[in-house]
ROLO-378035 format. One record per residue (C-alpha): residue number from 1; residue in three letters; x, y, z. Coordinates in steps of 0.001 Angstrom, whole numbers. Layout:
<sites>
+------+-------+---------+---------+---------+
: rogu : votor :       u :       v :       w :
+------+-------+---------+---------+---------+
:  NUM :   ala :       X :       Y :       Z :
...
+------+-------+---------+---------+---------+
</sites>
This chain:
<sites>
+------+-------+---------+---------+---------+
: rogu : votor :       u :       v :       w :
+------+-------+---------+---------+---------+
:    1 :   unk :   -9248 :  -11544 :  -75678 :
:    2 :   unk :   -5895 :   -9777 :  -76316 :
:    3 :   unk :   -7384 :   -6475 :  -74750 :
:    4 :   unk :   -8883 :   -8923 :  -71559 :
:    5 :   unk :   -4566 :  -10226 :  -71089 :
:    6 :   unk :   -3042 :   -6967 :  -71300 :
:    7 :   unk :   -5569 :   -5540 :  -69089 :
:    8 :   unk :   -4800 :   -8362 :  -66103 :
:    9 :   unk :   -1246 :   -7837 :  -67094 :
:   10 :   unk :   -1736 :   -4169 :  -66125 :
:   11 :   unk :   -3354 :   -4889 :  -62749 :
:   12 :   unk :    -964 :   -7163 :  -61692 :
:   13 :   unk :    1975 :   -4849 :  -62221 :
:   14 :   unk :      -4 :   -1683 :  -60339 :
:   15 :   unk :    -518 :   -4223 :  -57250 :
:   16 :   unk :    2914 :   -5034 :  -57422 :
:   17 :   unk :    3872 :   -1809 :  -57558 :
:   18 :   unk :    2057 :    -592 :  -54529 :
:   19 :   unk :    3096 :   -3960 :  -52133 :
:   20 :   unk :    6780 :   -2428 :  -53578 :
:   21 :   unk :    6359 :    1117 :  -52803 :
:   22 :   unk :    4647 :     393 :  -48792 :
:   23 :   unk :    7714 :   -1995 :  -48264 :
:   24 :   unk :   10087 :     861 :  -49191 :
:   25 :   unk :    8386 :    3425 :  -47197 :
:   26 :   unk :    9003 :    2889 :  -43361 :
:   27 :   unk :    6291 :    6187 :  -42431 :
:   28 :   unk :    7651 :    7635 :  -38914 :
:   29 :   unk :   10584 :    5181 :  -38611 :
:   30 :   unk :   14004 :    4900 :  -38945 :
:   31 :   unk :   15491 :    5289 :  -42820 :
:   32 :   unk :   18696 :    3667 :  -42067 :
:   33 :   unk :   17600 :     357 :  -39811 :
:   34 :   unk :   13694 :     207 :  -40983 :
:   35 :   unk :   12872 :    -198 :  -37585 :
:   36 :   unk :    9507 :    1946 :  -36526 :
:   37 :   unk :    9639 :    5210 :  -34284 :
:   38 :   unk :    7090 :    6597 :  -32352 :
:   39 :   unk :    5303 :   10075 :  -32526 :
:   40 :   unk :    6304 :   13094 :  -33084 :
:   41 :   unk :    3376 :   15555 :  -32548 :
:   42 :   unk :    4404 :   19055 :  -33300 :
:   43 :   unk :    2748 :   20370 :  -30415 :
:   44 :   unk :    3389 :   18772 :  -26863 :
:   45 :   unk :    1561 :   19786 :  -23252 :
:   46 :   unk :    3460 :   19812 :  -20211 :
:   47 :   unk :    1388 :   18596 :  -17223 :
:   48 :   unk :    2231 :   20805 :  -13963 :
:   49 :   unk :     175 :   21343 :  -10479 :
:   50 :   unk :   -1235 :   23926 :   -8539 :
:   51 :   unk :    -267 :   28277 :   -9390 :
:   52 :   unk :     904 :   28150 :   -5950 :
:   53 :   unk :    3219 :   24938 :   -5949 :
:   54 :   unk :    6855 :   24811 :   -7611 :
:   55 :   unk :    5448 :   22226 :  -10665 :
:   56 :   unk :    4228 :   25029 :  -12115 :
:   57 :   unk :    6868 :   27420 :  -12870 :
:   58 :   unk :    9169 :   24903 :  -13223 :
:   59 :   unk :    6814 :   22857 :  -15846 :
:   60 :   unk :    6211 :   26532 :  -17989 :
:   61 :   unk :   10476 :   26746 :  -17669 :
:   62 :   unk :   10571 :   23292 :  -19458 :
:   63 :   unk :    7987 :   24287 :  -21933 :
:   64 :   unk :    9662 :   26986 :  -22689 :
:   65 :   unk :   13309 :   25352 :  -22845 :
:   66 :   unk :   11700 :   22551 :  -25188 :
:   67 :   unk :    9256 :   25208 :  -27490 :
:   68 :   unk :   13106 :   27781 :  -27769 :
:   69 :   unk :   15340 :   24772 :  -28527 :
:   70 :   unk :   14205 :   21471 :  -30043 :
:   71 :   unk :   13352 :   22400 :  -33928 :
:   72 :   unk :    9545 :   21873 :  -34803 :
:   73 :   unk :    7789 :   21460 :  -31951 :
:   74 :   unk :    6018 :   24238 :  -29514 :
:   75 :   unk :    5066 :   23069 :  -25942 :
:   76 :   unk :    2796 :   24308 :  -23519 :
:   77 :   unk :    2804 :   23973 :  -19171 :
:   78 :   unk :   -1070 :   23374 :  -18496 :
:   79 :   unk :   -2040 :   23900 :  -14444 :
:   80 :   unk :   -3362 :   20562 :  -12459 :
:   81 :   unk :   -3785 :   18413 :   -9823 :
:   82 :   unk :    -644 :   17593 :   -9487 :
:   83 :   unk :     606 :   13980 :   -9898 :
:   84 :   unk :   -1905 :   11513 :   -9488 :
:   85 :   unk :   -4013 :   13418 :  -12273 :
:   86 :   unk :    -589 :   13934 :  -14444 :
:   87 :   unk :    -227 :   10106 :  -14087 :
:   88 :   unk :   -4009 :    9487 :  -14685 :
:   89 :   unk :   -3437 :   12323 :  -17920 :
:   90 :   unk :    -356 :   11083 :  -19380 :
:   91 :   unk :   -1358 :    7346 :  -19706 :
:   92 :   unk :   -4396 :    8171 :  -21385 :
:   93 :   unk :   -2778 :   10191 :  -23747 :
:   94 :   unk :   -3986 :   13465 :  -23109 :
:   95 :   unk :    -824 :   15126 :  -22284 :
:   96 :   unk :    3049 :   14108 :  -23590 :
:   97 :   unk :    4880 :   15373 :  -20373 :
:   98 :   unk :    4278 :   15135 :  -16382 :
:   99 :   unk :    5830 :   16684 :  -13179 :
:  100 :   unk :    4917 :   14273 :  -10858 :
:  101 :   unk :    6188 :   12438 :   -7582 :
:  102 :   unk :    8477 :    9902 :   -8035 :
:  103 :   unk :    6371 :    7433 :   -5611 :
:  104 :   unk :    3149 :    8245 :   -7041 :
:  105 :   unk :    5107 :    7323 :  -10695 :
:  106 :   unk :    5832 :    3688 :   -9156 :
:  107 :   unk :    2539 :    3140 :   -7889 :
:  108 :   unk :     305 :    4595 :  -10986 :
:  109 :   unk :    3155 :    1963 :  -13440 :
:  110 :   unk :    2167 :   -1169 :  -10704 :
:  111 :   unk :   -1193 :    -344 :  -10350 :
:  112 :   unk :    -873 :       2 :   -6064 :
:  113 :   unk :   -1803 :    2591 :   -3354 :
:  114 :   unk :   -4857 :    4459 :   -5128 :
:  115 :   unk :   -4402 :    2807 :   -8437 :
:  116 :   unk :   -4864 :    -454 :   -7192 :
:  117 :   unk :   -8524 :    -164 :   -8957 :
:  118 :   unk :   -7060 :     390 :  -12283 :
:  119 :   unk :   -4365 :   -1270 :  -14744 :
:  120 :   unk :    -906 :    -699 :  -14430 :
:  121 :   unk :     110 :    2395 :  -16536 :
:  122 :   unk :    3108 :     701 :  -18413 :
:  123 :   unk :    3354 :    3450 :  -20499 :
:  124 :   unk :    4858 :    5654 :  -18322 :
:  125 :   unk :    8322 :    6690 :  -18904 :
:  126 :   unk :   10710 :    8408 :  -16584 :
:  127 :   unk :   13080 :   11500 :  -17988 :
:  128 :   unk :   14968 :   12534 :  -14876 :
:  129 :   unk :   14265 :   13469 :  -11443 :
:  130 :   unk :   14456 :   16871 :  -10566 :
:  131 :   unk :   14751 :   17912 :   -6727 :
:  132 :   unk :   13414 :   16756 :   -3442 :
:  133 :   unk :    9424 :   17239 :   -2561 :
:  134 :   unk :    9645 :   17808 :    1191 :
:  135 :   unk :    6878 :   16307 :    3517 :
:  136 :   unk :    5973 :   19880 :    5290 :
:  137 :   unk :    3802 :   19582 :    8296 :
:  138 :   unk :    2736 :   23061 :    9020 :
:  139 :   unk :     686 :   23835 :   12496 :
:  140 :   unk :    -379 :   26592 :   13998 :
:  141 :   unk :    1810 :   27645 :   16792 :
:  142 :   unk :   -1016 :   28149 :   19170 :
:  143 :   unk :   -2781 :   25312 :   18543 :
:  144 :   unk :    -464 :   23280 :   21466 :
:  145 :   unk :    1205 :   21261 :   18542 :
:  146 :   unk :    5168 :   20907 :   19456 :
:  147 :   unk :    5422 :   17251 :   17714 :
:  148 :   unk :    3880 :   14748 :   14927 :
:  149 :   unk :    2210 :   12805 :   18136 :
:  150 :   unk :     509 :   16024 :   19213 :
:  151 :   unk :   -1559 :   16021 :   15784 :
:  152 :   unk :   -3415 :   13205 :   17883 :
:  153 :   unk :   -7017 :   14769 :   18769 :
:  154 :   unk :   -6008 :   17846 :   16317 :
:  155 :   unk :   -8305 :   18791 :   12798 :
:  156 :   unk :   -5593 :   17936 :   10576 :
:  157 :   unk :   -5654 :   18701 :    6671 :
:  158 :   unk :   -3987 :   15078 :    4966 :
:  159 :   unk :   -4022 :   16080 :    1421 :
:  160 :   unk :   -6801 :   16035 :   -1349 :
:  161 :   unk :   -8249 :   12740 :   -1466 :
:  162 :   unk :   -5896 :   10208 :   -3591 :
:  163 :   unk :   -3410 :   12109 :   -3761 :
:  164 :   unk :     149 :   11816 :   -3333 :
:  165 :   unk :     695 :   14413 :    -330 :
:  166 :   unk :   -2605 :   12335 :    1532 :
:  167 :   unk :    -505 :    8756 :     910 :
:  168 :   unk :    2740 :   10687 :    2494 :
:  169 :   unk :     742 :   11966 :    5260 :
:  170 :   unk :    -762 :    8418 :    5998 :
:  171 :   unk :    3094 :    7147 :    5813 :
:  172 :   unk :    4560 :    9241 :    7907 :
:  173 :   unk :    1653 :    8863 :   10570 :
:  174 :   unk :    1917 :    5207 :   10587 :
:  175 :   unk :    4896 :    5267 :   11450 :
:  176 :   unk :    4432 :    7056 :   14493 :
:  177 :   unk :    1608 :    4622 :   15243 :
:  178 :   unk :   -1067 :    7008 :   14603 :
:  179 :   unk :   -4087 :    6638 :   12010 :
:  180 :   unk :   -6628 :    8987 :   10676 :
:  181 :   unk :   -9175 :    7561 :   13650 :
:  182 :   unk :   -6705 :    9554 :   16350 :
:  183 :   unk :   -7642 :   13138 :   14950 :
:  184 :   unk :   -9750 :   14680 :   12397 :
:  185 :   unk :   -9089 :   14319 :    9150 :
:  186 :   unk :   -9793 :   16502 :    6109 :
:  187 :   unk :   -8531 :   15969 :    2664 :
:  188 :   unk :   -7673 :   19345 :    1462 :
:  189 :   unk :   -4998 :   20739 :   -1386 :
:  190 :   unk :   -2016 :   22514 :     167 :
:  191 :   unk :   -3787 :   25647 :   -1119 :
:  192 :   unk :   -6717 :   24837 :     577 :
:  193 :   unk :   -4831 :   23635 :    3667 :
:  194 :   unk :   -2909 :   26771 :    4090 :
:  195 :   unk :   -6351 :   29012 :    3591 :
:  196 :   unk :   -7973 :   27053 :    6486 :
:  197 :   unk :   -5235 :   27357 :    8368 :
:  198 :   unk :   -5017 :   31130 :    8712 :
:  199 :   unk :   -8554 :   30966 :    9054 :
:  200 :   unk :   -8311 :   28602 :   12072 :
:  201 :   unk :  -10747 :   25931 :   10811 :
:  202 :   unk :   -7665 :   23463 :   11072 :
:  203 :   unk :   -5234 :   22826 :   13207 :
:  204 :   unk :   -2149 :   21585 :   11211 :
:  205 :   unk :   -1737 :   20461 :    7646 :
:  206 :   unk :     749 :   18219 :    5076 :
:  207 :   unk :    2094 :   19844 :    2832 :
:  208 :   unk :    4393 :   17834 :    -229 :
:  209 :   unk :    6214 :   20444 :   -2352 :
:  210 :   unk :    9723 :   21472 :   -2847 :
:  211 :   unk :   10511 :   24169 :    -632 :
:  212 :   unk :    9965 :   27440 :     -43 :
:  213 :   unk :    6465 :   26563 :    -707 :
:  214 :   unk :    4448 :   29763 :   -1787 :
:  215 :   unk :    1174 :   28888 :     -95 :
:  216 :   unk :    3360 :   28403 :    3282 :
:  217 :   unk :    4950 :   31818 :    2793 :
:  218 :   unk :    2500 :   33653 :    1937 :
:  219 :   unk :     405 :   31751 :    5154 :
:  220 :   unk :    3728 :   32377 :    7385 :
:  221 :   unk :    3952 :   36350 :    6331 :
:  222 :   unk :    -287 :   36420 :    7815 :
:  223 :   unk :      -2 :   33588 :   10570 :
:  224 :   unk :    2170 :   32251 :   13240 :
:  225 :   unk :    3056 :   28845 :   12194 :
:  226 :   unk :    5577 :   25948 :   13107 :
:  227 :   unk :    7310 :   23332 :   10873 :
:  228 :   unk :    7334 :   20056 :   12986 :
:  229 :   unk :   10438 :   17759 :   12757 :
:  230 :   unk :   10436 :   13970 :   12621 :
:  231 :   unk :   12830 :   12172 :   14923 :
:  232 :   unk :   15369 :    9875 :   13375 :
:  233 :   unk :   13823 :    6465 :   14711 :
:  234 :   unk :   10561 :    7403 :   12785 :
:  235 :   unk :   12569 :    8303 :    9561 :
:  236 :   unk :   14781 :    4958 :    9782 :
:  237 :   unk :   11619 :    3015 :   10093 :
:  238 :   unk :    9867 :    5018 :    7085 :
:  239 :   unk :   12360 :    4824 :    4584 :
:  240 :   unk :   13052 :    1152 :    5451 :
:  241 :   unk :    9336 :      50 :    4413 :
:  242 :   unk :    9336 :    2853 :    1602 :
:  243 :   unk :   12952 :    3038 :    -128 :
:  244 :   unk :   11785 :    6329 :   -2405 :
:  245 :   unk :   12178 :    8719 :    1283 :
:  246 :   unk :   15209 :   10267 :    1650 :
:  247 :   unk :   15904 :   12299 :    4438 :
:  248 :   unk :   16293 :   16236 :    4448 :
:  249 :   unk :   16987 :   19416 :    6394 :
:  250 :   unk :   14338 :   22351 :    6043 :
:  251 :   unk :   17213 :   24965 :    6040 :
:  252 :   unk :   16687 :   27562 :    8761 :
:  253 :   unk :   14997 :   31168 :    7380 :
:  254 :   unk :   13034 :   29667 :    4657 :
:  255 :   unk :   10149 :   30734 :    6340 :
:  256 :   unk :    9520 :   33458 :    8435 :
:  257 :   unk :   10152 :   33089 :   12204 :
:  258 :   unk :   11709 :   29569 :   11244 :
:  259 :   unk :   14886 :   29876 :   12858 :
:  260 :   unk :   16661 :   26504 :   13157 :
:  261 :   unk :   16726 :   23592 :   10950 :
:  262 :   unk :   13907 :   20819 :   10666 :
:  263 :   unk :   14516 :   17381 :   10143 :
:  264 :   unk :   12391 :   15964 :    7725 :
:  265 :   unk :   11366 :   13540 :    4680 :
:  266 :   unk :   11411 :   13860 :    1026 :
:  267 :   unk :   10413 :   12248 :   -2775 :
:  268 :   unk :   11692 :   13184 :   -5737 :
:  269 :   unk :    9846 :   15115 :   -8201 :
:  270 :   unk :   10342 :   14024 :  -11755 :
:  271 :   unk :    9113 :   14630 :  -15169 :
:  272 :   unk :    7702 :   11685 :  -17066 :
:  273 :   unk :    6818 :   11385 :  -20698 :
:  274 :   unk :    4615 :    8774 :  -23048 :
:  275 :   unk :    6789 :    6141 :  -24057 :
:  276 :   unk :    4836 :    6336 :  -27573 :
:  277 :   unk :    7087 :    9208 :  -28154 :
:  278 :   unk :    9859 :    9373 :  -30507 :
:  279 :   unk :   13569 :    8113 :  -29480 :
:  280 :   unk :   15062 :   11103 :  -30943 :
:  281 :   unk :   12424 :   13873 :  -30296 :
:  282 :   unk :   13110 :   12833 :  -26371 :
:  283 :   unk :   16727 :   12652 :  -26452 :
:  284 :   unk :   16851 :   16119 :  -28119 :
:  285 :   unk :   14655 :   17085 :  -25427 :
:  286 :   unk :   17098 :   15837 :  -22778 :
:  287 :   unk :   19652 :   17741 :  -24207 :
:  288 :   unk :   17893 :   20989 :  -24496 :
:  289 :   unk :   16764 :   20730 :  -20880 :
:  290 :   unk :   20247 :   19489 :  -19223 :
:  291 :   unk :   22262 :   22356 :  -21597 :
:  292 :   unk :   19629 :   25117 :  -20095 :
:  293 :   unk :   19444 :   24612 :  -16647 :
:  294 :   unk :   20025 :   27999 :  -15884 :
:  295 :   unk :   16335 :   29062 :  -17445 :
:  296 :   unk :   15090 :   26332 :  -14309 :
:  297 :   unk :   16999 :   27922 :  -12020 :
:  298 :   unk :   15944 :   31079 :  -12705 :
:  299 :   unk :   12000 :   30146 :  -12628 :
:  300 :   unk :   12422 :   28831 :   -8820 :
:  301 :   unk :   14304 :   27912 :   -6403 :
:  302 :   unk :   14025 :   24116 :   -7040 :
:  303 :   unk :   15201 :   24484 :  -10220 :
:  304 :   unk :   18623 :   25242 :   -8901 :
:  305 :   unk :   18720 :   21518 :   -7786 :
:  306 :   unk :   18386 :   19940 :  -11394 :
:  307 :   unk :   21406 :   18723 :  -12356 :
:  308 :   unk :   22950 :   16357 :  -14993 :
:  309 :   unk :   24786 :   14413 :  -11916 :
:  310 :   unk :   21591 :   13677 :   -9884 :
:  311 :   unk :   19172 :   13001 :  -12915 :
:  312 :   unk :   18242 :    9607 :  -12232 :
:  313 :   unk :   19114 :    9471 :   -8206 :
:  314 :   unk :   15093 :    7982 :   -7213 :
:  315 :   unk :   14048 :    7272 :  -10559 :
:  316 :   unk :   11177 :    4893 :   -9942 :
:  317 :   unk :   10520 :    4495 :  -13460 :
:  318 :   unk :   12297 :    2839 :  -16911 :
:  319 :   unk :   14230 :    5593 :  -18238 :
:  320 :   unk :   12663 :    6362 :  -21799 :
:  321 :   unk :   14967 :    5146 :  -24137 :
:  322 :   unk :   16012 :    8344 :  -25982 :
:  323 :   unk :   16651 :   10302 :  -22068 :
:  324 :   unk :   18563 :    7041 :  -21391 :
:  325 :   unk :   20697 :    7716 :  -25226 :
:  326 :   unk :   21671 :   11220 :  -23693 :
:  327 :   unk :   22502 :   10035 :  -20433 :
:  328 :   unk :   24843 :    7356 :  -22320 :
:  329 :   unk :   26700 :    9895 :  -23946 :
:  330 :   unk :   27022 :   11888 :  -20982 :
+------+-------+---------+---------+---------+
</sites>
């Protein structure tokens, strides 16, 4: 009977002991306040676009920044769609980082446009905005095309389907009164755009990409090819039903045999994280990107445009708490 007592004795002091030892232990979370963080995966993938877009070299520049600065983690720029798969990729998980359009970021978060079939990704964060995405409509300069109204009875290349260069095209054509049943439509990448277009199997073609846009130079350098401006009624009456345009010149010379300014529209590109992802890992990520701008800079053009100043002009999304920390400090 004695042995039986000291034995129960003995199990009730190792179950105390381990209810003790989990209420001390706070895993992933914060030793001074006990409140929990979030992950803190030691290896992180940076969701980019196309080889022939500016996501791409910019994305590998912040992998690079992030796998050189912030202390035990490596990250990686993997090639995409673009934004509606970096949306589609980051909510589920698959990657920790996106470049992706700041409109396309509002509509995948309220589930509208083409993610009105699916549930709102609410766990998509916003870092900063980056630079402008221009709204490039590219036609061949003997195909009769002088204005967005000639596209009408054109062979016009929108955009892959869903994506977030077909909803700008759509936009921008609606608000010059004209629909996809006024020409012929086809949904092709900006890559694949720009290949039909030397080929002459289309006529003009939307492009969405910060600018100069390698698949339009390399297409300009093989093919004569205009830039069409928008007029400022058309713009007014765009951004007003769509606050995330913002007006911008196409400088003169960034394409060949583009001599004089076009008036156009832009989005913001922006990089977007997992809001599972630790408060301090992403602040020191902030930090390492806004102290290295130069490495941006260097990989393109765009990256020039990153600043500290502009980080969250157009952000469409909540600021992840530990960008918003470094922003604070700022």
């Amino acid at each position: 009977m004695k042995k039986s007592k000291i034995f129960v004795v003995l199990l009730i002091s190792v179950f105390v002991l381990s209810l003790f030892m989990v209420g001390c232990g706070n895993g992933n979370g914060d030793e001074e306040n006990g409140e929990p963080g979030g992950e803190r995966p030691e290896r992180l993938a940076v969701a980019t676009g196309g080889t022939t877009g500016v996501y791409y070299p910019l994305g590998g520049g912040i992998a690079n920044i992030i796998s050189e600065n912030v202390d035990g983690v490596t990250a990686n720029a993997e090639s995409t769609g673009a934004s509606v798969e970096n949306v589609n990729l980051l909510s589920d998980g698959d990657v920790d980082f996106a470049m992706v359009q700041n409109d396309i970021a509002y509509y995948a978060f309220n589930g509208e446009e083409m993610f009105d079939d699916q549930d709102p990704m609410e766990n998509l964060r916003g870092i900063a905005t980056l630079y402008p995405e221009t709204i490039q409509i590219v036609a061949d300069a003997n195909a009769g095309i002088n204005s967005i109204e000639d596209l009408v009875g054109k062979r016009v290349a929108v955009g892959a389907p869903g994506s977030g260069t077909e909803a700008n095209a759509r936009q921008i054509l609606a608000a010059h009164g004209i629909s996809y049943d006024d020409f012929t439509a086809d949904f092709l990448s900006f890559g694949e755009a720009a290949d039909n277009l030397r080929d002459g199997n289309v006529d003009a073609a939307f492009v969405t990409a910060g600018t100069p846009t390698a698949a339009i130079t390399d297409l300009s350098t093989q093919h004569n090819v205009i830039l069409l401006s928008m007029d400022q009624d058309k713009i007014d009456a765009l951004i007003a039903d769509y606050p995330y345009y913002a007006q911008v010149e196409i400088a003169g010379g960034t394409y060949r045999n583009q001599d004089d300014d076009v008036t156009a529209v832009a989005v913001m590109a922006m990089l977007a994280v997992r809001a599972e992802l630790d408060d301090d890992l992403i602040y020191d990520i902030t930090e390492a990107i806004f102290t290295n701008l130069n490495v941006l800079a260097n990989q393109h053009a765009r990256g020039g445009d990153v600043t500290l100043e502009g980080a969250l002009d157009g952000m469409s999304l909540e600021v992840h708490p530990g960008a918003q920390r470094y922003f604070d400090e700022q």
